[in-house]
N, CA, C and O atoms as a Tinker XYZ file with bonds, in Angstrom:
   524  protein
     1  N     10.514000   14.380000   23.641000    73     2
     2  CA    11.888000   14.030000   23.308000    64     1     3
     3  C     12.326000   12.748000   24.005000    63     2     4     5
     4  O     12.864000   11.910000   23.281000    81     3
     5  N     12.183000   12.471000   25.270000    73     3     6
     6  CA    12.500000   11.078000   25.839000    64     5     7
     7  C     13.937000   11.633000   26.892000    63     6     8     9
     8  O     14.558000   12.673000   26.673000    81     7
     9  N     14.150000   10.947000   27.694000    73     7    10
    10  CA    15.450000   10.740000   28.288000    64     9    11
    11  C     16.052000    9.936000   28.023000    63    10    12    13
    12  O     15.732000    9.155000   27.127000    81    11
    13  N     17.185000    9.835000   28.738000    73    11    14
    14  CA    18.356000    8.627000   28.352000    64    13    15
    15  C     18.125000    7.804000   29.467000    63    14    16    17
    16  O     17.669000    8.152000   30.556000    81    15
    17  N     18.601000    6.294000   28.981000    73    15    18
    18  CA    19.156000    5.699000   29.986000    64    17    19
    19  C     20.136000    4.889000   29.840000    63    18    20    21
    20  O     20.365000    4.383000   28.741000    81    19
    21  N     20.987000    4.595000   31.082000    73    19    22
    22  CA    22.327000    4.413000   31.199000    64    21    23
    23  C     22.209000    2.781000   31.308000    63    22    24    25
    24  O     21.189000    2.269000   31.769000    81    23
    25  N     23.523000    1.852000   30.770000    73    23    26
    26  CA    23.309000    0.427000   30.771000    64    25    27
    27  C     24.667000    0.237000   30.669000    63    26    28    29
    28  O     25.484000    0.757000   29.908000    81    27
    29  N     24.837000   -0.849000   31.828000    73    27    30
    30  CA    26.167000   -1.487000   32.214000    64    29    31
    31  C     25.800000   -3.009000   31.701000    63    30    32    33
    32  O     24.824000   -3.719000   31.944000    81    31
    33  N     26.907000   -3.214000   30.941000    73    31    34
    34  CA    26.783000   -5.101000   31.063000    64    33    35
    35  C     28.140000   -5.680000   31.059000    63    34    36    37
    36  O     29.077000   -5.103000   30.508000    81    35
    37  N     28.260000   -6.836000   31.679000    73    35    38
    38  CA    29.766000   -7.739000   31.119000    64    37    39
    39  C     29.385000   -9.141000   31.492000    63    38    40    41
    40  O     29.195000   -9.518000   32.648000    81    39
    41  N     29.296000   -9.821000   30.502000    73    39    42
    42  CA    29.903000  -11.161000   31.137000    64    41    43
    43  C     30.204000  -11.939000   30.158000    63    42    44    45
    44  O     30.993000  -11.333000   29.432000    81    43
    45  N     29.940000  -13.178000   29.681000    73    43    46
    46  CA    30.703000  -14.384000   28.747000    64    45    47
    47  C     29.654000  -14.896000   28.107000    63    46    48    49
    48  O     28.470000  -14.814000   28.435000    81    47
    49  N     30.287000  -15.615000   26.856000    73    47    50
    50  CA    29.444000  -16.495000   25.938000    64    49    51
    51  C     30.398000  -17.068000   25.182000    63    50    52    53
    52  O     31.434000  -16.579000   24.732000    81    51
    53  N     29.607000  -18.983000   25.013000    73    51    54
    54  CA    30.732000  -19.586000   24.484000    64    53    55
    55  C     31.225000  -19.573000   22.827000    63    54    56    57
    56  O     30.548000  -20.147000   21.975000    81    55
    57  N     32.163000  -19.032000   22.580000    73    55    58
    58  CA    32.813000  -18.681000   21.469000    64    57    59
    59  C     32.306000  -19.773000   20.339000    63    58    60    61
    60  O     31.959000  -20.916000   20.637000    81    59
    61  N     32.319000  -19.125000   18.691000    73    59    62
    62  CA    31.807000  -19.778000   17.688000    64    61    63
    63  C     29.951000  -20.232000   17.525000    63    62    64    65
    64  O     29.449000  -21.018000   16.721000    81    63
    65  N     29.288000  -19.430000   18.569000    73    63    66
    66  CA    28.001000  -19.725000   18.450000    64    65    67
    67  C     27.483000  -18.565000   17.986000    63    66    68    69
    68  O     28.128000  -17.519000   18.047000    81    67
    69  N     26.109000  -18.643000   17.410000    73    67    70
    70  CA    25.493000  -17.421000   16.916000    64    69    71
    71  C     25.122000  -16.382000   18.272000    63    70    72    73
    72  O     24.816000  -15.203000   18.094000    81    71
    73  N     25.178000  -16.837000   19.259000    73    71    74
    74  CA    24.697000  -15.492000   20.501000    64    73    75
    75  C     26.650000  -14.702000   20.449000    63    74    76    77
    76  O     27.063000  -13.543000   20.456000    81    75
    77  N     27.090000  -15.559000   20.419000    73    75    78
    78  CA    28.586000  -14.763000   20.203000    64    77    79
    79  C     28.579000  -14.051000   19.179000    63    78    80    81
    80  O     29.012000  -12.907000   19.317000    81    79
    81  N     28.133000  -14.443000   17.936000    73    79    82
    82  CA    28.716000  -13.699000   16.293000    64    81    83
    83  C     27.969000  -12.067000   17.067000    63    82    84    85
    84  O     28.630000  -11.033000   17.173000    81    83
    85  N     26.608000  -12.198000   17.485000    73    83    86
    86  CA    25.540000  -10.614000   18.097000    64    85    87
    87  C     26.690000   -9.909000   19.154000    63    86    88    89
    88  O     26.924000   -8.702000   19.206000    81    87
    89  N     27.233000  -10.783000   19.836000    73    87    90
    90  CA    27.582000  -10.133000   21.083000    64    89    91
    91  C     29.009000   -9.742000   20.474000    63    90    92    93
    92  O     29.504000   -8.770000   21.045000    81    91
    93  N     29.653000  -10.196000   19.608000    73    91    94
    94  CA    31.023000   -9.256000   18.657000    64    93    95
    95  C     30.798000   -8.410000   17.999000    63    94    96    97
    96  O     31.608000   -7.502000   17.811000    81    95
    97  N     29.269000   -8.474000   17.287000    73    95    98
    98  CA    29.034000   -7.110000   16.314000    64    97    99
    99  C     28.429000   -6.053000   17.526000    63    98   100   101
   100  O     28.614000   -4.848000   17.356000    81    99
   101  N     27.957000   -6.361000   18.325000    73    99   102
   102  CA    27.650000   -5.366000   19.083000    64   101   103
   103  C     28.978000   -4.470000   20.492000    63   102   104   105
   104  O     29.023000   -3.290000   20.841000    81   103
   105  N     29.538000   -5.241000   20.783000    73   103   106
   106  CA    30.467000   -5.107000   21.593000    64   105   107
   107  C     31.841000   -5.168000   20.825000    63   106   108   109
   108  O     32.612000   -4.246000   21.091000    81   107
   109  N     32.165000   -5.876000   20.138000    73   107   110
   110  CA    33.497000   -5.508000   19.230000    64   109   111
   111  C     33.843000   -4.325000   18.677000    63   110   112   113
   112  O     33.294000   -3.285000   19.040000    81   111
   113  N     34.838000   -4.350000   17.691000    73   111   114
   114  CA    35.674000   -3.087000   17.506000    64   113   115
   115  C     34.886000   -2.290000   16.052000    63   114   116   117
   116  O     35.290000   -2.639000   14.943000    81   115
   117  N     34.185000   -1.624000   16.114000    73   115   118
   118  CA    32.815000   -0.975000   15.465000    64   117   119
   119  C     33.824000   -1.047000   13.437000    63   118   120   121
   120  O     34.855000   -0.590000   12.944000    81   119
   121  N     32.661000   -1.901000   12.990000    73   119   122
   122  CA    33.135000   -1.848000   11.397000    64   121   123
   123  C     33.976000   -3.430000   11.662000    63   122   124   125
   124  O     33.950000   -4.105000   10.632000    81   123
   125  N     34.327000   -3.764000   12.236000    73   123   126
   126  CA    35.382000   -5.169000   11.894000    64   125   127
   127  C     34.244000   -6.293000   11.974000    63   126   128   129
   128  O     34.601000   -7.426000   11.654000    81   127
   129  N     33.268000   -6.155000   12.262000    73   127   130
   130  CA    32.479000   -7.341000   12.400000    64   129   131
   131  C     30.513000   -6.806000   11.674000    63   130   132   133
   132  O     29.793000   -5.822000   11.843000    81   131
   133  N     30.383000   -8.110000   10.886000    73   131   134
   134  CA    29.358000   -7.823000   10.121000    64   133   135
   135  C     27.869000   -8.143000   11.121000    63   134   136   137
   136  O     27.833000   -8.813000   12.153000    81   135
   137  N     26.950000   -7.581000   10.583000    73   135   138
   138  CA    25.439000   -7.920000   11.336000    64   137   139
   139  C     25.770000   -8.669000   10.826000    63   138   140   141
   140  O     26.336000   -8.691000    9.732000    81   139
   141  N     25.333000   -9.921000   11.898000    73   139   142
   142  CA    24.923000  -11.463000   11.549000    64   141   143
   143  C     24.209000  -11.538000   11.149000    63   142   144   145
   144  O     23.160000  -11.144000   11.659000    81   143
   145  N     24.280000  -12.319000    9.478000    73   143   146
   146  CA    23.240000  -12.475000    8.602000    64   145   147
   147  C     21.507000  -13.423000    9.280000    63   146   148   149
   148  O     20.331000  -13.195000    8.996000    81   147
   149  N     22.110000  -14.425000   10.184000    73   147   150
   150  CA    20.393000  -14.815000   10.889000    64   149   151
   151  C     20.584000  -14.673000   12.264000    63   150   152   153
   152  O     21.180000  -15.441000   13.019000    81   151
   153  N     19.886000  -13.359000   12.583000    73   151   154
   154  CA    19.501000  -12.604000   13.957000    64   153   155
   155  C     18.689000  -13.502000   14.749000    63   154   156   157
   156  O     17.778000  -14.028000   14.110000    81   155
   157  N     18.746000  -13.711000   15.560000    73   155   158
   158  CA    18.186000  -14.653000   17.247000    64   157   159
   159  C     16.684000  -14.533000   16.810000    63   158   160   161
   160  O     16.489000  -13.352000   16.521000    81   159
   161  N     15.442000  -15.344000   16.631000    73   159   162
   162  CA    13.827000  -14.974000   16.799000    64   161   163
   163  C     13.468000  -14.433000   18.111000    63   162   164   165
   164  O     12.808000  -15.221000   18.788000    81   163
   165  N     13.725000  -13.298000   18.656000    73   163   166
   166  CA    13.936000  -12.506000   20.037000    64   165   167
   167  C     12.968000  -11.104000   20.130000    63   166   168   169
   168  O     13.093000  -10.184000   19.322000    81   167
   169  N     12.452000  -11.099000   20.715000    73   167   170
   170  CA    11.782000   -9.335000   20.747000    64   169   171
   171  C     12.931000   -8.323000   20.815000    63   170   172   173
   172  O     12.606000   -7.186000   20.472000    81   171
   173  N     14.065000   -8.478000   21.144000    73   171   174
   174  CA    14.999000   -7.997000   21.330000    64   173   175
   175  C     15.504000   -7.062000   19.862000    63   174   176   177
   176  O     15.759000   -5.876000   19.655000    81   175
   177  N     15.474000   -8.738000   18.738000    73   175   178
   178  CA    15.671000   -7.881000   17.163000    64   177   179
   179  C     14.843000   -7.607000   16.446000    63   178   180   181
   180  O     15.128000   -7.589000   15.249000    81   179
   181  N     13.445000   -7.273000   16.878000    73   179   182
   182  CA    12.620000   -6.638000   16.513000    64   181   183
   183  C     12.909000   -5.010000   16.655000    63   182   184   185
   184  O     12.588000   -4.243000   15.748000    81   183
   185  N     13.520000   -4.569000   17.828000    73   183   186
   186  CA    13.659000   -3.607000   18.174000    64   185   187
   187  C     14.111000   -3.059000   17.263000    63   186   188   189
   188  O     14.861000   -3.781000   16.606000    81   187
   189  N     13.897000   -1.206000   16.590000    73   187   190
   190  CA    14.474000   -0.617000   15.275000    64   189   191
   191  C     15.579000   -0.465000   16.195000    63   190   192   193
   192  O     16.142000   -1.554000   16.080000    81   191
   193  N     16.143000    0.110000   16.913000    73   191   194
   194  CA    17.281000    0.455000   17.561000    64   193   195
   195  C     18.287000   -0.790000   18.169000    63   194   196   197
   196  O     19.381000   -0.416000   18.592000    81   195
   197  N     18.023000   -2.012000   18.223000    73   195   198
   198  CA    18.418000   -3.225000   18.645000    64   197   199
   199  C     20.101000   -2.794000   18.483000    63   198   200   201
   200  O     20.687000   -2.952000   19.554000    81   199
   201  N     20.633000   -2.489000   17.814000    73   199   202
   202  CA    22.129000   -2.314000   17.693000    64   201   203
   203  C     22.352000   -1.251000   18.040000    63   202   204   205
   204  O     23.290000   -0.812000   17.374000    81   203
   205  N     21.921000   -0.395000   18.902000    73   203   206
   206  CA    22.561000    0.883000   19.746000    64   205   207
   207  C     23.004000    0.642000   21.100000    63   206   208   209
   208  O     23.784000    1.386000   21.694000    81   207
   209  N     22.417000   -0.564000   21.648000    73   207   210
   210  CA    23.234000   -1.086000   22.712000    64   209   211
   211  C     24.456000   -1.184000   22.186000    63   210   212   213
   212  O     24.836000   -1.472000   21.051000    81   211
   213  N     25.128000   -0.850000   23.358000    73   211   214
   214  CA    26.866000   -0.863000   23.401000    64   213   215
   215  C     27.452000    0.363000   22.592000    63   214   216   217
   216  O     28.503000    0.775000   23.083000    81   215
   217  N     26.872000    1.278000   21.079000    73   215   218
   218  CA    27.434000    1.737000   20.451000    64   217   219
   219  C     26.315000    3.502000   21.203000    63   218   220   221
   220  O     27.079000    4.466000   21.155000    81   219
   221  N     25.387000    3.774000   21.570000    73   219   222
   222  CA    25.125000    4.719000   21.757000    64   221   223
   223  C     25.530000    5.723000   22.983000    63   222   224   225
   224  O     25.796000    5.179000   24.055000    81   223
   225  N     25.583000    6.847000   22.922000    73   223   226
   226  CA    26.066000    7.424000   24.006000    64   225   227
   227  C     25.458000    9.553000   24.000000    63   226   228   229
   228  O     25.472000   10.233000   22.974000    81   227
   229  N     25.017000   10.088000   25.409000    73   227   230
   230  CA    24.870000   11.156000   25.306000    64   229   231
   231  C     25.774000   12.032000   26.218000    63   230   232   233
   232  O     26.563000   11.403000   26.923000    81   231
   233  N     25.783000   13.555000   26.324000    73   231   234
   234  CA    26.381000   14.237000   26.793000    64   233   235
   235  C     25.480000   14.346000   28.382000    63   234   236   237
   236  O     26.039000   14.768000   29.394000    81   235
   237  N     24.158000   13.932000   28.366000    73   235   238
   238  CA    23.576000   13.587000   29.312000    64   237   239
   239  C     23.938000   12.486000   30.460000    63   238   240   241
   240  O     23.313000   12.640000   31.509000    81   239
   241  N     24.792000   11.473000   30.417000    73   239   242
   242  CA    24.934000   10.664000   31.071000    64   241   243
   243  C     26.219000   10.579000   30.639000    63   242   244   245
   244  O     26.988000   11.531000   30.775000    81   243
   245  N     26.592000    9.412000   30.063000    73   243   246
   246  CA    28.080000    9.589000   29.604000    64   245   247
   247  C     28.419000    9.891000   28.077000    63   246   248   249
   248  O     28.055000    9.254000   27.089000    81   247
   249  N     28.985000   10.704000   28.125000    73   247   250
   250  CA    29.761000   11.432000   26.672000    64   249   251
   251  C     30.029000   10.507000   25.442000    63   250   252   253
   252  O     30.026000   10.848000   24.259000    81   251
   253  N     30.287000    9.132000   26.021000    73   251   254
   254  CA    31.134000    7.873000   25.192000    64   253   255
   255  C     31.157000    7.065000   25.345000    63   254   256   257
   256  O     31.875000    6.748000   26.293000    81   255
   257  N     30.257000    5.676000   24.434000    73   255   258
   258  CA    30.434000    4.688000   24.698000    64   257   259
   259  C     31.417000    4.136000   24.971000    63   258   260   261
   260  O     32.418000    4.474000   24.338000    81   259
   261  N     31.561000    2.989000   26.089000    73   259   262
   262  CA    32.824000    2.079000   26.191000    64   261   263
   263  C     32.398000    0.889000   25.687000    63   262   264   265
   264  O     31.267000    0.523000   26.007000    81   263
   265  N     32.905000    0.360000   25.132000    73   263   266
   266  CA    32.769000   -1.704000   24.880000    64   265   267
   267  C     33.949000   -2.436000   24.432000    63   266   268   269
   268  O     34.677000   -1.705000   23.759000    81   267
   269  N     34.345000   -3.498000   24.555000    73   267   270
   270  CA    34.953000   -4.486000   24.446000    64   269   271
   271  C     34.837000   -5.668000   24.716000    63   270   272   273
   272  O     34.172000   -6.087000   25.664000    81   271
   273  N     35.753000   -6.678000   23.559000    73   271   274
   274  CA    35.028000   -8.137000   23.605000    64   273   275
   275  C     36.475000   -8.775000   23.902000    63   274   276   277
   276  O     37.277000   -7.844000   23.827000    81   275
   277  N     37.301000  -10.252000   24.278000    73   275   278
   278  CA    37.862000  -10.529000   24.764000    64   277   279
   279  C     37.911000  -12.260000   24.146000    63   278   280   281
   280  O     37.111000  -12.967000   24.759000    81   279
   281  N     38.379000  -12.695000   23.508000    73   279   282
   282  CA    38.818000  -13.784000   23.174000    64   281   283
   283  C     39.757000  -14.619000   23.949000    63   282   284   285
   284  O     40.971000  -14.463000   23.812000    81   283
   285  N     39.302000  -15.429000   24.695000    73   283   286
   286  CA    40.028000  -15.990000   26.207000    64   285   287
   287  C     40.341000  -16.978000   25.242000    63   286   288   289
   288  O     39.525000  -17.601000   24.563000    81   287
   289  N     41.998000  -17.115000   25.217000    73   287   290
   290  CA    42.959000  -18.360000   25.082000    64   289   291
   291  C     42.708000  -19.496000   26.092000    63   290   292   293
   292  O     42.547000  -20.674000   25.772000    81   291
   293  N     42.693000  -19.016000   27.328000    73   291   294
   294  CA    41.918000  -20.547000   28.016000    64   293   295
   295  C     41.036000  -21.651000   27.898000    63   294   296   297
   296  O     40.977000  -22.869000   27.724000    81   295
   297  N     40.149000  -20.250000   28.144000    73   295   298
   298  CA    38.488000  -20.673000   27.921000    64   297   299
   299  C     37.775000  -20.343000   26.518000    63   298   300   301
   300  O     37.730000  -19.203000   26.058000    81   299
   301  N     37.198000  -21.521000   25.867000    73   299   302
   302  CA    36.359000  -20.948000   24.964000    64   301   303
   303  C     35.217000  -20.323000   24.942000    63   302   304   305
   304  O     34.158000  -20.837000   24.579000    81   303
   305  N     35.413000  -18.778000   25.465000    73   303   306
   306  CA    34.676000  -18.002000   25.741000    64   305   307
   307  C     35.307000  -16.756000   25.220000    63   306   308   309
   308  O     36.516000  -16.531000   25.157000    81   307
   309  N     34.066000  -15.766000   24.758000    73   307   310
   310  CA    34.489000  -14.669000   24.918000    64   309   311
   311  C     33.917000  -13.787000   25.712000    63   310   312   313
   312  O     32.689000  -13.775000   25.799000    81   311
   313  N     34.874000  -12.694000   26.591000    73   311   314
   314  CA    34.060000  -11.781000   27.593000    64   313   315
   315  C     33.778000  -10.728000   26.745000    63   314   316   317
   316  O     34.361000  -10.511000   25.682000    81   315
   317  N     32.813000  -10.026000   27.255000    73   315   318
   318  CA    32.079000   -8.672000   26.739000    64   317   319
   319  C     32.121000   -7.644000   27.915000    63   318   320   321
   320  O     32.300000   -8.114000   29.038000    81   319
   321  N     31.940000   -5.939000   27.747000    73   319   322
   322  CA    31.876000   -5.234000   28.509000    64   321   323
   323  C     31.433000   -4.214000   27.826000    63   322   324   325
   324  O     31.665000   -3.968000   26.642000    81   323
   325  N     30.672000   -3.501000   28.707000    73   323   326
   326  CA    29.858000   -2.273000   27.663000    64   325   327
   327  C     29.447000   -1.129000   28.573000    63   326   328   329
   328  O     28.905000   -1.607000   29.569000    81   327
   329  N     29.504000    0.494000   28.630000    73   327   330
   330  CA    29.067000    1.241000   28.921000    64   329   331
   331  C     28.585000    1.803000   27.617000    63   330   332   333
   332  O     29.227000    1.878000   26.570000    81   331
   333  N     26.922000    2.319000   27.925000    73   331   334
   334  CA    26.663000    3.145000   27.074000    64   333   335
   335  C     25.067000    3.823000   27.354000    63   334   336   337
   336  O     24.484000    3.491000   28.386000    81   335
   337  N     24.515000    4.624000   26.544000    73   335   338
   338  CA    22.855000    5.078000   27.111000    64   337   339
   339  C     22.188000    5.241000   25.632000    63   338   340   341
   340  O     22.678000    5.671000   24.588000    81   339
   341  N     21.004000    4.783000   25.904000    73   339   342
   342  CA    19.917000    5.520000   24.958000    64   341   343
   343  C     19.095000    6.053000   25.562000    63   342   344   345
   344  O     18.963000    6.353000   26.749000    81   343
   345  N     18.030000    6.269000   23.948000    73   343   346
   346  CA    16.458000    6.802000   24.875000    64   345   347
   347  C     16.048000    5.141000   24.344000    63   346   348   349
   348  O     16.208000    4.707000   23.203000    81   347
   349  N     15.554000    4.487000   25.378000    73   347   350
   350  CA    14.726000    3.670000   25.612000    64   349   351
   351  C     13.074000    3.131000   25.336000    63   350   352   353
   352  O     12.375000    2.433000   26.071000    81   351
   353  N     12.775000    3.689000   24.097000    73   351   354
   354  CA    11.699000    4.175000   23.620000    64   353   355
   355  C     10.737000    2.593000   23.590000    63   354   356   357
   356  O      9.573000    2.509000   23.981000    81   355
   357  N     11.473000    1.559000   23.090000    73   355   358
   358  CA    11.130000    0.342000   22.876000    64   357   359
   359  C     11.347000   -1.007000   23.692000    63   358   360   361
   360  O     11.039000   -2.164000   23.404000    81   359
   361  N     12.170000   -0.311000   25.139000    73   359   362
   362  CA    12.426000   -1.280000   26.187000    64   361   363
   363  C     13.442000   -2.013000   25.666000    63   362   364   365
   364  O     13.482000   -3.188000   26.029000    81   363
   365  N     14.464000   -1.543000   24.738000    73   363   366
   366  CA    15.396000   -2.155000   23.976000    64   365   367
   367  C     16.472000   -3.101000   25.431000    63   366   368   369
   368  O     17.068000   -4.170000   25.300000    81   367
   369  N     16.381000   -2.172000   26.766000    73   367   370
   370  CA    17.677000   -2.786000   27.535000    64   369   371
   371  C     16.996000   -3.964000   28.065000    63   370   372   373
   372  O     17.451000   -5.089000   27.860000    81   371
   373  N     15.728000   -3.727000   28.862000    73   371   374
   374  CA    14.605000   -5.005000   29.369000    64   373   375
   375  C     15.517000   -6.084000   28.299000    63   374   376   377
   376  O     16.489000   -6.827000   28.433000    81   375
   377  N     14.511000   -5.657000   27.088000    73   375   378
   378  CA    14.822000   -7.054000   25.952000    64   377   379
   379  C     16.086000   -7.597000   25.372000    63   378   380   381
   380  O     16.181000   -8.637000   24.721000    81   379
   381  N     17.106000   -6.717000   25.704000    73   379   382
   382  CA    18.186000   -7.093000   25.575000    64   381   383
   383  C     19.136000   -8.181000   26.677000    63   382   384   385
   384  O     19.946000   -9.088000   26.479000    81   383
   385  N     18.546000   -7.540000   27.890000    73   383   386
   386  CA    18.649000   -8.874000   28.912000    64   385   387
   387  C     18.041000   -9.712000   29.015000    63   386   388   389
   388  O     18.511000  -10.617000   29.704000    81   387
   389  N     16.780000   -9.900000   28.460000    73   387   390
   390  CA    16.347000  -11.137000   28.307000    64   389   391
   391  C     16.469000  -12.021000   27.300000    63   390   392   393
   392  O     16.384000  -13.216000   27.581000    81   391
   393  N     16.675000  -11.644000   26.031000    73   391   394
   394  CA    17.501000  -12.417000   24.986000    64   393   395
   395  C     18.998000  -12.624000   25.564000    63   394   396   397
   396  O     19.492000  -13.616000   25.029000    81   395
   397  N     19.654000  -12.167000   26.248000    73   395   398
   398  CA    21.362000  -12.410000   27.157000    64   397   399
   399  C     20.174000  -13.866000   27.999000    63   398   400   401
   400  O     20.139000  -15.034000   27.613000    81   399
   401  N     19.870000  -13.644000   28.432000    73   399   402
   402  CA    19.052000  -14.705000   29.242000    64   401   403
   403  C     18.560000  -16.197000   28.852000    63   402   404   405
   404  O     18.741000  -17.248000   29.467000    81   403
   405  N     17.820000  -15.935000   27.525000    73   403   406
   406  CA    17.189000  -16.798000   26.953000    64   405   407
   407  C     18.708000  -17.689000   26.152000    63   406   408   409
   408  O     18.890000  -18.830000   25.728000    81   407
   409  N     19.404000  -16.667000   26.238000    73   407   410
   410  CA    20.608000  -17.669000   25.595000    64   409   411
   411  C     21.314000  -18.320000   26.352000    63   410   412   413
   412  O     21.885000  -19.360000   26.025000    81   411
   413  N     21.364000  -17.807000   27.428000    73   411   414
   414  CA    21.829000  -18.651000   28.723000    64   413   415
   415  C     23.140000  -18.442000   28.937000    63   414   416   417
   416  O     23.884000  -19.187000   29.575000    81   415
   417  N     23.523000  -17.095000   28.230000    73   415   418
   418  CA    25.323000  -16.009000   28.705000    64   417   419
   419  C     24.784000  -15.243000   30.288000    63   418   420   421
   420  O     24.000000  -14.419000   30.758000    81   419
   421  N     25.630000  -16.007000   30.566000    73   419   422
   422  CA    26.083000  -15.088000   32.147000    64   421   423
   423  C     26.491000  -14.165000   31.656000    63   422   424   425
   424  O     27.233000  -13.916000   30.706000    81   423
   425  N     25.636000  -13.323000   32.796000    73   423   426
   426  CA    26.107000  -11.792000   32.571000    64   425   427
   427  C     25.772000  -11.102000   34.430000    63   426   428   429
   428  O     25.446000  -11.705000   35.452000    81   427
   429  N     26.055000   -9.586000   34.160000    73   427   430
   430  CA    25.429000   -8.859000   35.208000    64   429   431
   431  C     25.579000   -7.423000   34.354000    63   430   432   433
   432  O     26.336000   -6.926000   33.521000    81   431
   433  N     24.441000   -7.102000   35.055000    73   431   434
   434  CA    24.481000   -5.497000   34.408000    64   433   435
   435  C     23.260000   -4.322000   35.410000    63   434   436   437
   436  O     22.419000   -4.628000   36.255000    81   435
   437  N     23.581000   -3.193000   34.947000    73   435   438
   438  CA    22.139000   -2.342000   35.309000    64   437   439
   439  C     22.020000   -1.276000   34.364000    63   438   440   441
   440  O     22.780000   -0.979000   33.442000    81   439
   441  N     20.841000   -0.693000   34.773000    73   439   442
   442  CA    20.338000    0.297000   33.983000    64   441   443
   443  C     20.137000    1.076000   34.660000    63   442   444   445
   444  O     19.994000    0.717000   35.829000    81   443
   445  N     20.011000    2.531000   34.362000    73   443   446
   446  CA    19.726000    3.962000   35.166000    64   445   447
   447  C     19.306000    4.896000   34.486000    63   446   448   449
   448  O     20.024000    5.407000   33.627000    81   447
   449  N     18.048000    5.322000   34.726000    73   447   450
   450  CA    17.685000    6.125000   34.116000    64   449   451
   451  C     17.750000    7.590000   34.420000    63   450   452   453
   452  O     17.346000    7.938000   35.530000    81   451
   453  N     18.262000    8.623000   33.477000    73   451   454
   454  CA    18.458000    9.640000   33.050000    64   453   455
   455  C     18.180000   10.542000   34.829000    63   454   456   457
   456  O     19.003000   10.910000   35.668000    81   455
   457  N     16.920000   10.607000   34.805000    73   455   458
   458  CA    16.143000   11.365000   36.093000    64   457   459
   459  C     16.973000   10.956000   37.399000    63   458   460   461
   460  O     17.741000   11.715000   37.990000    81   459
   461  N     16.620000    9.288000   37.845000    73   459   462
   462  CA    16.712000    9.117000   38.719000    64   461   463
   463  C     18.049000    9.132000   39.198000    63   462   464   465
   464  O     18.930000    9.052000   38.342000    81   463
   465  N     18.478000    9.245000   40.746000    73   463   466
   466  CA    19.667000    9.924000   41.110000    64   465   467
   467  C     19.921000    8.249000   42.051000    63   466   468   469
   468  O     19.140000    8.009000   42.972000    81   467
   469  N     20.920000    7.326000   41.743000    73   467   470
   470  CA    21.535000    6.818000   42.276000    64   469   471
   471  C     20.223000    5.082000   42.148000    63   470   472   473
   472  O     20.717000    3.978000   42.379000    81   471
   473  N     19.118000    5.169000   41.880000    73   471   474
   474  CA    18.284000    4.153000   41.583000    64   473   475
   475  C     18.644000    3.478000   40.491000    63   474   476   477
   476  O     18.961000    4.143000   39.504000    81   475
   477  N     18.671000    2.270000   40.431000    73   475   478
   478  CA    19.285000    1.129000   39.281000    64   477   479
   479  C     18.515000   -0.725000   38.935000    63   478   480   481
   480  O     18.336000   -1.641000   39.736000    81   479
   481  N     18.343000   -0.683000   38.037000    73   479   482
   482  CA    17.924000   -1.726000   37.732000    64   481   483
   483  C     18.969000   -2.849000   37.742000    63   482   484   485
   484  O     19.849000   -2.778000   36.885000    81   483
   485  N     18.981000   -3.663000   38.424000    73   483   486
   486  CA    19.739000   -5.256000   38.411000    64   485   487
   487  C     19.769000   -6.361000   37.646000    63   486   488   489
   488  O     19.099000   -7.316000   38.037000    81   487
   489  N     20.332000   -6.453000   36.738000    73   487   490
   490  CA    20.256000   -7.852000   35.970000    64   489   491
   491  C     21.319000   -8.933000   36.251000    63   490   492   493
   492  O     22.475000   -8.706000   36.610000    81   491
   493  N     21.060000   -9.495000   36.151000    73   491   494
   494  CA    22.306000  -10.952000   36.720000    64   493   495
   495  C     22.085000  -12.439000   35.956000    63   494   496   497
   496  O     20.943000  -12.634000   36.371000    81   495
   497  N     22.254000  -13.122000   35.480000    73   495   498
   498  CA    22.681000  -14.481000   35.667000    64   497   499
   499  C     23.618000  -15.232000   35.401000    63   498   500   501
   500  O     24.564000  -15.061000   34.632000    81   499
   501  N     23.331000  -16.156000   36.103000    73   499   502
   502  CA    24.679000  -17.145000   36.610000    64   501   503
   503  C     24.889000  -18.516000   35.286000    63   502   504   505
   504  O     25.913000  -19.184000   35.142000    81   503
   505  N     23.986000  -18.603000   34.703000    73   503   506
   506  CA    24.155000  -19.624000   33.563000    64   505   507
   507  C     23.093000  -20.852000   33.906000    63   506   508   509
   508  O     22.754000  -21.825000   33.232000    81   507
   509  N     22.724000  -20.428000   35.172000    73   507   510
   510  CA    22.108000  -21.431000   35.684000    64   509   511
   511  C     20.510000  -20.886000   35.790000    63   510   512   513
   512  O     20.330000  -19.723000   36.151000    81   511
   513  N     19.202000  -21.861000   35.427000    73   511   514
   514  CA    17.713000  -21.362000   35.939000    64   513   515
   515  C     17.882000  -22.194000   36.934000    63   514   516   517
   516  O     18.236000  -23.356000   37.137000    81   515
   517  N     17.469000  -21.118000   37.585000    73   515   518
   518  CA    17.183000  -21.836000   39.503000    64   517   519
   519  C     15.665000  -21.722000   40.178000    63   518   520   521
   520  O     15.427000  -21.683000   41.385000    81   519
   521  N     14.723000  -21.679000   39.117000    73   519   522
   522  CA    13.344000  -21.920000   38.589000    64   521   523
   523  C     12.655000  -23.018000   38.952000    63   522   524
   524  O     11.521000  -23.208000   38.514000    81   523
């Protein structure tokens, strides 16, 4: 059957680009926003489950996804925020931070899996490769 695992993310991407149109259908208000007709060349949307980030959730970890996206009048950016869990069958969260990565949206997030009690995976970047 698999376990769940748990995935925190939030951070920004600059508004009107295609890593934004993914990060509104996935984090926006579920039905108001269409799959973007040309998906990122990413291992990420290979994944069959690729769009259960942000929208999946169990009675195992948490009951209910949270997400929301944020259209900053300031900044042309929009913020994102997401609680939610799957089963992880395809390394969907790995690849999901690394396509957040490869696009070069600051973010931070972790992952936790189902079993482990208080152990967490770290993801972070700053916008910047310091490589």
């Amino acid at each position: 059957m698999g376990m769940y695992t748990e995935i925190h993310v939030a951070g920004n991407v600059k508004a009107g680009t295609k890593a934004a149109e993914v990060i509104e259908y996935l984090f926006g208000d579920s039905g108001a926003v269409s799959v973007p007709s040309d998906l990122p060349d990413h291992p990420f949307f290979k994944c069959s489950r690729w769009d259960c980030i942000g929208a999946s959730a169990s009675y195992y970890l948490s009951p209910i996804a949270l997400k929301g996206v944020l259209n900053s009048q300031v900044y042309d950016d929009i913020y994102f925020h997401s609680v939610s869990n799957l089963k992880n069958y395809d390394d969907e969260i790995e690849k999901f931070f690394s396509w957040l990565r490869s696009e070069k949206i600051r973010h931070y997030g972790h992952s936790r899996y189902e079993e482990t009690k208080g152990e967490v995976t770290t993801y972070y970047f700053d916008g910047e490769d310091t490589e």
